[in-house]
Rosetta silent file (secondary structure, phi, psi, omega in degrees, C-alpha in Angstrom):
SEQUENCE: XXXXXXXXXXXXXXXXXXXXXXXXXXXXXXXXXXXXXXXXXXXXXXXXXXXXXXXXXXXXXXXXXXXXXXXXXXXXXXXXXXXXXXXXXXXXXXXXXXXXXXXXXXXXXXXXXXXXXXXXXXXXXXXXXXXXXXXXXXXXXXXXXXXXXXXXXXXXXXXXXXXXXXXXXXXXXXXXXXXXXXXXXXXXXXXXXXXXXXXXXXXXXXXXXXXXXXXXXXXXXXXXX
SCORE:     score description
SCORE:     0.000 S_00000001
   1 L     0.000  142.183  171.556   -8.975  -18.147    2.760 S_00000001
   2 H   -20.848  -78.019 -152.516  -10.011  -15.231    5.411 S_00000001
   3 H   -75.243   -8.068  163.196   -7.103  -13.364    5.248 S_00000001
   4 H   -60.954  -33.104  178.929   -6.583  -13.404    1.410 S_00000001
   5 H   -88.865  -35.820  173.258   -9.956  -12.207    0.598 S_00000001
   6 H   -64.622  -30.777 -145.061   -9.953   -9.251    3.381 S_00000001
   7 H   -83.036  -44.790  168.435   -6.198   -8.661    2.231 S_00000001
   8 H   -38.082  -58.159 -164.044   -8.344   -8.339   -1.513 S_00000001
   9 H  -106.472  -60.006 -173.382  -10.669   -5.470   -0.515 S_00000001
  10 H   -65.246   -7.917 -173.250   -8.778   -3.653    2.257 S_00000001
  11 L   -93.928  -36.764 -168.949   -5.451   -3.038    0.341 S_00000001
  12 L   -76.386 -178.752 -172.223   -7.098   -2.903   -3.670 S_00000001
  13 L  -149.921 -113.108  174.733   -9.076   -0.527   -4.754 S_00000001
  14 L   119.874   50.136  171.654  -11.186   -0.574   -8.237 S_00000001
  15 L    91.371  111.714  163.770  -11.134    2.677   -9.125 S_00000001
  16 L  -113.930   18.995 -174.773  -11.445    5.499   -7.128 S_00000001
  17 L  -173.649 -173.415  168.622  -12.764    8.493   -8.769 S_00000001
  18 L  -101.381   15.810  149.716  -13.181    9.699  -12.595 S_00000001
  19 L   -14.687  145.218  146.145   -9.761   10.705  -13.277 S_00000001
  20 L   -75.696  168.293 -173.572   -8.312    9.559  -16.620 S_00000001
  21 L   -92.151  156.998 -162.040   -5.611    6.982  -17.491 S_00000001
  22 L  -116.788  141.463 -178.037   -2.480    8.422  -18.201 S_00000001
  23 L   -71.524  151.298  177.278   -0.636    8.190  -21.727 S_00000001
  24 L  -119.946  146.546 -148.147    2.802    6.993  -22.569 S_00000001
  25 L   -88.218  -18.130 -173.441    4.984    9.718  -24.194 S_00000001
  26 L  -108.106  140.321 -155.854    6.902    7.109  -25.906 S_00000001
  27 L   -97.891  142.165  175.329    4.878    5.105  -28.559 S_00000001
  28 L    64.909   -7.660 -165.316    5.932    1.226  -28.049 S_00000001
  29 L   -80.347  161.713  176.634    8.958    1.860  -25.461 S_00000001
  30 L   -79.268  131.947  158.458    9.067   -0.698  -22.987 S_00000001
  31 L   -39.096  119.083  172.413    7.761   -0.250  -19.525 S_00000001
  32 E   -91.827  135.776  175.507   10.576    0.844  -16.794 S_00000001
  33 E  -136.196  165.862 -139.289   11.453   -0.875  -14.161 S_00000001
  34 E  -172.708  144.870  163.338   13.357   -0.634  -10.737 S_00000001
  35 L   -51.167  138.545  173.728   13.473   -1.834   -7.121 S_00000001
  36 L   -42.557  132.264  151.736   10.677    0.430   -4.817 S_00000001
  37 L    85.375   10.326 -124.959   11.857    3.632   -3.693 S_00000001
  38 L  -150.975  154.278  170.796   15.113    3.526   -5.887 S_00000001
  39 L    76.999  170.628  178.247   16.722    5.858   -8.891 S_00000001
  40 L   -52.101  168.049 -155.154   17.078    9.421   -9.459 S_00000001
  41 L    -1.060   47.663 -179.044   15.239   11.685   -8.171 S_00000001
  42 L   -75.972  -17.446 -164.531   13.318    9.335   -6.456 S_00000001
  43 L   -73.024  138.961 -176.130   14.085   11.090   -2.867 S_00000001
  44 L  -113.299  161.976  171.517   10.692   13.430   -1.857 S_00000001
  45 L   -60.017  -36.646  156.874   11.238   16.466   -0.593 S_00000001
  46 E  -161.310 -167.500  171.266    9.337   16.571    2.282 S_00000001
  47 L  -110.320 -173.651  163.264    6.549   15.181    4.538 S_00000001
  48 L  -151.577  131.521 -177.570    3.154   16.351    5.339 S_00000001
  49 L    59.411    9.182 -167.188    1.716   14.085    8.442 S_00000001
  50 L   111.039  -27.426  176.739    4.223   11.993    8.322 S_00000001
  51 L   -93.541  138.682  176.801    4.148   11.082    4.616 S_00000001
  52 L   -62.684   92.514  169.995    7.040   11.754    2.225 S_00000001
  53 E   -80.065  167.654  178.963    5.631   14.158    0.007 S_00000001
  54 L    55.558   71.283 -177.667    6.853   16.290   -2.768 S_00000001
  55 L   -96.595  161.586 -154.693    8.571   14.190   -5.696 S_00000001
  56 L   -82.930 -175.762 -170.655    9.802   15.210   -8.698 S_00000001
  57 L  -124.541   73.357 -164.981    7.810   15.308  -12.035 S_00000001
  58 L  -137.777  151.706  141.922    9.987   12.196  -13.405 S_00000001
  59 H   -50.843  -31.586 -177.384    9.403    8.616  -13.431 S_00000001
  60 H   -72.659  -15.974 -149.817   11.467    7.677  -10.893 S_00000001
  61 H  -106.991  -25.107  142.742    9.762   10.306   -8.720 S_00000001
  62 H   -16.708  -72.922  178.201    6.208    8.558   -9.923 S_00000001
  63 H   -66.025  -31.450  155.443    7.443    5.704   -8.780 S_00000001
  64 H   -33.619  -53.994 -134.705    8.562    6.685   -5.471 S_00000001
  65 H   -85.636  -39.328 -178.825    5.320    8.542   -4.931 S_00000001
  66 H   -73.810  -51.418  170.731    3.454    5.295   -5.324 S_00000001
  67 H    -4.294  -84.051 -174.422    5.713    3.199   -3.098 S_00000001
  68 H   -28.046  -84.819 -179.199    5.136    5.342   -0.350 S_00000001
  69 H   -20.052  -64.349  171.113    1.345    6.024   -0.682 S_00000001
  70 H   -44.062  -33.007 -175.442    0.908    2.652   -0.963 S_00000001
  71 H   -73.432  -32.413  179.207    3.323    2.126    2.174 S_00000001
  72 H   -51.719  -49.814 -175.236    1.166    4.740    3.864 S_00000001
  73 L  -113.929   51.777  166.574   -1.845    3.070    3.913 S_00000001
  74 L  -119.037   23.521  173.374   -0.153   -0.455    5.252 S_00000001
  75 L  -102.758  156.577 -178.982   -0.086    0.331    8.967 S_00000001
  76 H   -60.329  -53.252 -172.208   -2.048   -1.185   11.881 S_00000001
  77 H   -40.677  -55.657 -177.931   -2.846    2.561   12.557 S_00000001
  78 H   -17.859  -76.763 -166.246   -3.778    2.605    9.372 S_00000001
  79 H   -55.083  -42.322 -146.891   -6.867   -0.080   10.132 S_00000001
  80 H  -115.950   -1.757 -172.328   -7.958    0.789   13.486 S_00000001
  81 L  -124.096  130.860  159.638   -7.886    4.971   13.795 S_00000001
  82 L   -57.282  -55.574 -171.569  -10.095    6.478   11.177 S_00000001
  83 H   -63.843  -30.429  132.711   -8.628    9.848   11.515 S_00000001
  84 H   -46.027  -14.586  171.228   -5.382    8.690   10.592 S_00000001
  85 H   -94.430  -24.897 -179.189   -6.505    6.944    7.830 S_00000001
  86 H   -54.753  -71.880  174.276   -8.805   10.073    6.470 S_00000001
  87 H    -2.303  -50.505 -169.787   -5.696   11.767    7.249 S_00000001
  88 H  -102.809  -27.042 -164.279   -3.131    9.893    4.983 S_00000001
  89 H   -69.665  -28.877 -166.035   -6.126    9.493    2.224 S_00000001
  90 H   -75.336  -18.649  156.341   -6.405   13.242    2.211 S_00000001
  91 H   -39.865  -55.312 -156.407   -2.566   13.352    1.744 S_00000001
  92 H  -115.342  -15.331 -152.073   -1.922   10.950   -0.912 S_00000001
  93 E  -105.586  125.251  167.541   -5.531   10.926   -2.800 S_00000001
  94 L   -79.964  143.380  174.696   -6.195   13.451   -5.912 S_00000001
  95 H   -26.068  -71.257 -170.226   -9.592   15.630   -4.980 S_00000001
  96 H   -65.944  -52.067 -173.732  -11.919   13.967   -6.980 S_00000001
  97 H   -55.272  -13.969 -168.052  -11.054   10.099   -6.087 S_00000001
  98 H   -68.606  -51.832 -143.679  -10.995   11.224   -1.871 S_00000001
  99 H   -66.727  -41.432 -163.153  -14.158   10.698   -1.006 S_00000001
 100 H   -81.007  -26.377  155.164  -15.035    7.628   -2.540 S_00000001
 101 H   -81.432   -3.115  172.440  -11.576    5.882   -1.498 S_00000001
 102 H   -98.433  -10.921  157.560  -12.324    6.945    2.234 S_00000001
 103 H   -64.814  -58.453  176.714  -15.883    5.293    1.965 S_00000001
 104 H   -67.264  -18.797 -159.247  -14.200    1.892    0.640 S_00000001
 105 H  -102.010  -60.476  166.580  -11.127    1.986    3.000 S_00000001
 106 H   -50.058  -13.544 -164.165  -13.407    2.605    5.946 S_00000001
 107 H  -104.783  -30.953  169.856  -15.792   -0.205    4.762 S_00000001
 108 H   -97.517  -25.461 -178.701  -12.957   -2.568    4.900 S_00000001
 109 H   -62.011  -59.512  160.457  -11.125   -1.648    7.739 S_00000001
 110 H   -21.130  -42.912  174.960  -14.473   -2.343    9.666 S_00000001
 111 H   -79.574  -13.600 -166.847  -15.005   -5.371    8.121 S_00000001
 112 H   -92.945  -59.871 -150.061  -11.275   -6.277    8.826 S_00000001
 113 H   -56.208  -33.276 -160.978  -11.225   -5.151   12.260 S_00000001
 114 H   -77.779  -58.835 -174.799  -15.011   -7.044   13.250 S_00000001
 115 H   -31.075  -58.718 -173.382  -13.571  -10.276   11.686 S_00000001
 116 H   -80.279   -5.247 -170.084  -10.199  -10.004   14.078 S_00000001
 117 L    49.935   28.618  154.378  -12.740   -9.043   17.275 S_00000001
 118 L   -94.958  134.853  179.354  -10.747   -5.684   17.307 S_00000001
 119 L  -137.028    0.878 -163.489  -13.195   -3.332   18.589 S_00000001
 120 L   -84.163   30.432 -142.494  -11.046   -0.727   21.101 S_00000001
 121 L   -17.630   38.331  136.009   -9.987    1.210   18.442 S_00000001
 122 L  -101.713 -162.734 -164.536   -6.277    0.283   19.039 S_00000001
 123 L   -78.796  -21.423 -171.892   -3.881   -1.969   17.217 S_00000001
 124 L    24.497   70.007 -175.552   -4.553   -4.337   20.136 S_00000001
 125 L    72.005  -52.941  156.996   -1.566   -6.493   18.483 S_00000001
 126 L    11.577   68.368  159.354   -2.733   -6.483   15.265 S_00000001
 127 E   -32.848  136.094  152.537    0.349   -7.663   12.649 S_00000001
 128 E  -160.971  114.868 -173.182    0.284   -5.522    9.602 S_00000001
 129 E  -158.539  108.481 -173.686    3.690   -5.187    7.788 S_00000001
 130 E  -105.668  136.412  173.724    4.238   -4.294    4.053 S_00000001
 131 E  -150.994  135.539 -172.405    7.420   -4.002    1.889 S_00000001
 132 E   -72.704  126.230  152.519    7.853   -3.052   -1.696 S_00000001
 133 E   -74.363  -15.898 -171.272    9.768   -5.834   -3.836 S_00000001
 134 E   174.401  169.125 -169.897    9.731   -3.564   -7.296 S_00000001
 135 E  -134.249  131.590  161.241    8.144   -0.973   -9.218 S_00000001
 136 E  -104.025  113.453  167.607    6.904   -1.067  -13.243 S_00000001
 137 E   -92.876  115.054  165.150    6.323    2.387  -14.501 S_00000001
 138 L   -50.335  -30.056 -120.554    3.375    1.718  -17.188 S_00000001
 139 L   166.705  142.685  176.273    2.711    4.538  -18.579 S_00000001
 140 L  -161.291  141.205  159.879    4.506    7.951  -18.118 S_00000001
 141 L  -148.360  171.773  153.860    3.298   11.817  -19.119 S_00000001
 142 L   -62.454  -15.063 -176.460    4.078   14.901  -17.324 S_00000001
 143 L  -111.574    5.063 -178.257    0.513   15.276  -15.920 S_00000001
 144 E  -171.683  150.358 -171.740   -0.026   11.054  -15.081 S_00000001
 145 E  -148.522  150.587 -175.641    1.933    8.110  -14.793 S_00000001
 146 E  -122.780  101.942 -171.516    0.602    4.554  -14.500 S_00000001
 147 E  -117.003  102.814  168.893    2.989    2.530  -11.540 S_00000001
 148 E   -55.790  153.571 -172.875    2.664   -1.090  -10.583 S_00000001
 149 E  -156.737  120.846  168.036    4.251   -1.644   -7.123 S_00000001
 150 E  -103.627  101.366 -167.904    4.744   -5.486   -6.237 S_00000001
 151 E  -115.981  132.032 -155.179    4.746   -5.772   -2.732 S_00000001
 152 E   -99.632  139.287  173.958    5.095   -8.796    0.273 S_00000001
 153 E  -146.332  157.264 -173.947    2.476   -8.380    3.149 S_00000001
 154 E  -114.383   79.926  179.517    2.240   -9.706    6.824 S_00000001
 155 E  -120.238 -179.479 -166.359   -1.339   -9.420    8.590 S_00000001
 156 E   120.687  168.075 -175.921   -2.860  -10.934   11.308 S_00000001
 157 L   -95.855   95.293 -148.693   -3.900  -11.507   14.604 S_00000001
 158 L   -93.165   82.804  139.152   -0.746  -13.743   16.768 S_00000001
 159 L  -142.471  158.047 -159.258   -3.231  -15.234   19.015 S_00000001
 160 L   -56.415  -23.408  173.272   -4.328  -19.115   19.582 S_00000001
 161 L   -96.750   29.706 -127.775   -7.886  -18.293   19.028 S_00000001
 162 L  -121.932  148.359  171.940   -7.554  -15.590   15.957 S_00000001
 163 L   -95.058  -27.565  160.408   -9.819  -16.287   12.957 S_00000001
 164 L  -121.321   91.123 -164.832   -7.317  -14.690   11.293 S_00000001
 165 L   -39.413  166.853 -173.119   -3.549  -15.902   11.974 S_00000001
 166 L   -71.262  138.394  174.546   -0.514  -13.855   11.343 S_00000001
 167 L  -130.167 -177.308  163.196    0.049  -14.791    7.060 S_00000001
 168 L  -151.708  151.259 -160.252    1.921  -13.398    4.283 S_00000001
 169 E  -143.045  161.632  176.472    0.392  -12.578    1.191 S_00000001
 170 E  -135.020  146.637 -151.684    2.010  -11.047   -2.287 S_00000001
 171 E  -133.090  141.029  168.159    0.463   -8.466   -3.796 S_00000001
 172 E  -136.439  139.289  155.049    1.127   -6.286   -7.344 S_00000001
 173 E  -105.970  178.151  163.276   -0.880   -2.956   -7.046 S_00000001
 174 E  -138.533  131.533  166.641   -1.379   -0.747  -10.013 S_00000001
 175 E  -108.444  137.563  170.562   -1.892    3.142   -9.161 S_00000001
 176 E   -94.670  130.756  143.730   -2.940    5.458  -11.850 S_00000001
 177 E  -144.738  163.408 -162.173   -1.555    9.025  -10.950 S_00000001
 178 E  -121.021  149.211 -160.003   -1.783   12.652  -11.550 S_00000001
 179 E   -79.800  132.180 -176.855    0.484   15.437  -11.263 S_00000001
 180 L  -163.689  119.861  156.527   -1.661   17.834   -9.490 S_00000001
 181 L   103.952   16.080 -163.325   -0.828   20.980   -7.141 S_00000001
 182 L    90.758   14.984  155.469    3.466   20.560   -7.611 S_00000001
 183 L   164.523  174.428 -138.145    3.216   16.828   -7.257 S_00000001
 184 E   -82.310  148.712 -168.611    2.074   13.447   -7.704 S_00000001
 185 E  -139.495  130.269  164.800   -1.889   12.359   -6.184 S_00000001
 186 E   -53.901  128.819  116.605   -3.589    8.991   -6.834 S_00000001
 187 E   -62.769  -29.677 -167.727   -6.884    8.561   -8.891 S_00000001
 188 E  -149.445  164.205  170.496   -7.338    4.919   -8.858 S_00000001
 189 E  -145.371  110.740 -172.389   -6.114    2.153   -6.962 S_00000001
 190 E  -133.406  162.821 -154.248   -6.185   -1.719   -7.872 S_00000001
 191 E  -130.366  144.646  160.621   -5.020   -4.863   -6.536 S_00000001
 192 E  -154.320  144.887 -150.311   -3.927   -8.380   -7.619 S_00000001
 193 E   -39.555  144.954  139.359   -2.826  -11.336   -6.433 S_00000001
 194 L    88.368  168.725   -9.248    1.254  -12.469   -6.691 S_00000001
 195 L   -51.770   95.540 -148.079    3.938  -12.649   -7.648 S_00000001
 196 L  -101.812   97.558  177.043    3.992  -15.197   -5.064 S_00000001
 197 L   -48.819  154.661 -176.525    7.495  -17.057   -4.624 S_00000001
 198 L   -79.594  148.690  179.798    7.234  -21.142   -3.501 S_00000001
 199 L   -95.823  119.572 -175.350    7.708  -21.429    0.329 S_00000001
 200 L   -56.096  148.603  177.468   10.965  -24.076    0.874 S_00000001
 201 L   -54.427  -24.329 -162.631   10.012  -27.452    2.036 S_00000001
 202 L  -118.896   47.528  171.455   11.937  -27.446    4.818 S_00000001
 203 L  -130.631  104.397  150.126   10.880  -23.750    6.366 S_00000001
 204 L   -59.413  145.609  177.651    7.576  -23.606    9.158 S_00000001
 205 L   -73.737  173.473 -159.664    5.388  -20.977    9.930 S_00000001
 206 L  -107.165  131.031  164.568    6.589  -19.413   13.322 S_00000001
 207 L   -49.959  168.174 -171.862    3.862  -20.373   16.682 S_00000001
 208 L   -52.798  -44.311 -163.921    1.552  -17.441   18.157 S_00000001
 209 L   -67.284  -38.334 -175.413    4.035  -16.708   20.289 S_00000001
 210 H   -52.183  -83.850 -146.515    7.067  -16.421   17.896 S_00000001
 211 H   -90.121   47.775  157.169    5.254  -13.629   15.965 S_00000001
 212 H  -103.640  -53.335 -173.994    4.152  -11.626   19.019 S_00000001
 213 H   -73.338  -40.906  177.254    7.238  -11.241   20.102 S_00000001
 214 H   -89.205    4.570  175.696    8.855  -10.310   16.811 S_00000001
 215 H   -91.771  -21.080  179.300    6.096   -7.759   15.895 S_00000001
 216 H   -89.110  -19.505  160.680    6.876   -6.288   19.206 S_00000001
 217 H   -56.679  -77.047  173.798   10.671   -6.373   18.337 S_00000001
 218 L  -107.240  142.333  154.608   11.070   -4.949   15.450 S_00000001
 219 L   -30.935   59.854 -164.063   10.698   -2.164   13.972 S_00000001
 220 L   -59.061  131.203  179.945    8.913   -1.751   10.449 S_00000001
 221 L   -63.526  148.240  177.286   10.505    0.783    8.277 S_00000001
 222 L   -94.869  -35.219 -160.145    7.721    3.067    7.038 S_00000001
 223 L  -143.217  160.318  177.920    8.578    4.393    3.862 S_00000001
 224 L  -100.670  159.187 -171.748   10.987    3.143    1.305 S_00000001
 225 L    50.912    0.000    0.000   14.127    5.469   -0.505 S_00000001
């Protein structure tokens, strides 16, 4: 399907830079895990551009760190204004890994956007709405932590002719990242399919019109914790 395979290459990633993989301090311990955006010192300290920045040199603050990032680059904005997306990459991205994730992330939003016949460089309607279900921290050191973030996504286009209708897709990323400058920065970013819950028999997708109206209603929360 359309939107499953764009939903594939603009949200994943598959490596963005030569960073290393980060070690776990405990030999054999079991991965930890936690709702997104959740546990001690998970709360960042501040923004920069809008993004919650400055987390703690913890797992929990790891895990946070990815949430976000990840939450960061889920917006409509996201898709259609380059400089906001350079913007948030240069934010969230350790130095060596920017360039080469703002080459792939522009190569799909383009590809996203030509697909949807957005060419005005607004949102022109454009559904896009992400929300973290959980977090796995893989991996943990003080200089890199390895965090899955399983996440529900909403894209599409709500109109009768759209090649690609409003959908919902499930997602687990995995971010490798490294503590670098007082806090945490992505190196790599990859994406796969699910966990994807069964839809009940007796629930229908919502007409064009239904989810025009509720993308113009509410409000998506931006950032999680």
């Amino acid at each position: 399907m359309l939107v499953l395979g764009l939903s594939l290459i603009l949200f994943g990633g598959g490596g963005s830079g030569s960073d290393t993989n980060s070690s776990d301090t405990s030999a054999g311990s079991a991965p930890t895990s936690q709702p997104g955006g959740t546990g001690p010192g998970a709360k960042a300290k501040s923004t920069k551009d809008g993004i919650p920045v400055g987390y703690s040199q913890t797992k929990d603050g790891a895990a946070a760190a990815a949430v976000n990032y990840q939450m960061a680059r889920s917006s409509p904005g996201y898709f259609t204004d380059e400089a906001l997306r350079h913007q948030v990459l240069e934010t969230v991205m350790t130095g060596s890994a920017l360039s080469d994730q703002q080459a792939q992330d522009d190569e799909a939003a383009k590809g996203l956007l030509t697909s949807l016949g957005v060419t005005d460089g607004t949102d022109s309607g454009l559904v896009m709405r992400a929300a973290p279900l959980g977090t796995s921290v893989r991996s943990y050191s003080a200089d890199s932590a390895t965090v899955r973030v399983w996440m529900s996504e909403v894209v599409g286009l709500p109109t009768e002719k759209s090649q690609m209708p409003v959908s919902g897709t499930y997602s687990t990323y995995t971010l490798i990242l490294q503590w670098q400058d007082g806090d945490w920065k992505v190196a790599t970013i990859d994406q796969a399919d699910g966990p994807t819950p069964l839809v009940p028999p007796d629930q229908s997708a919502s007409d064009t019109d239904d989810m025009r109206e509720a993308n113009e209603e509410f409000g998506a929360p931006r950032y999680a914790g």
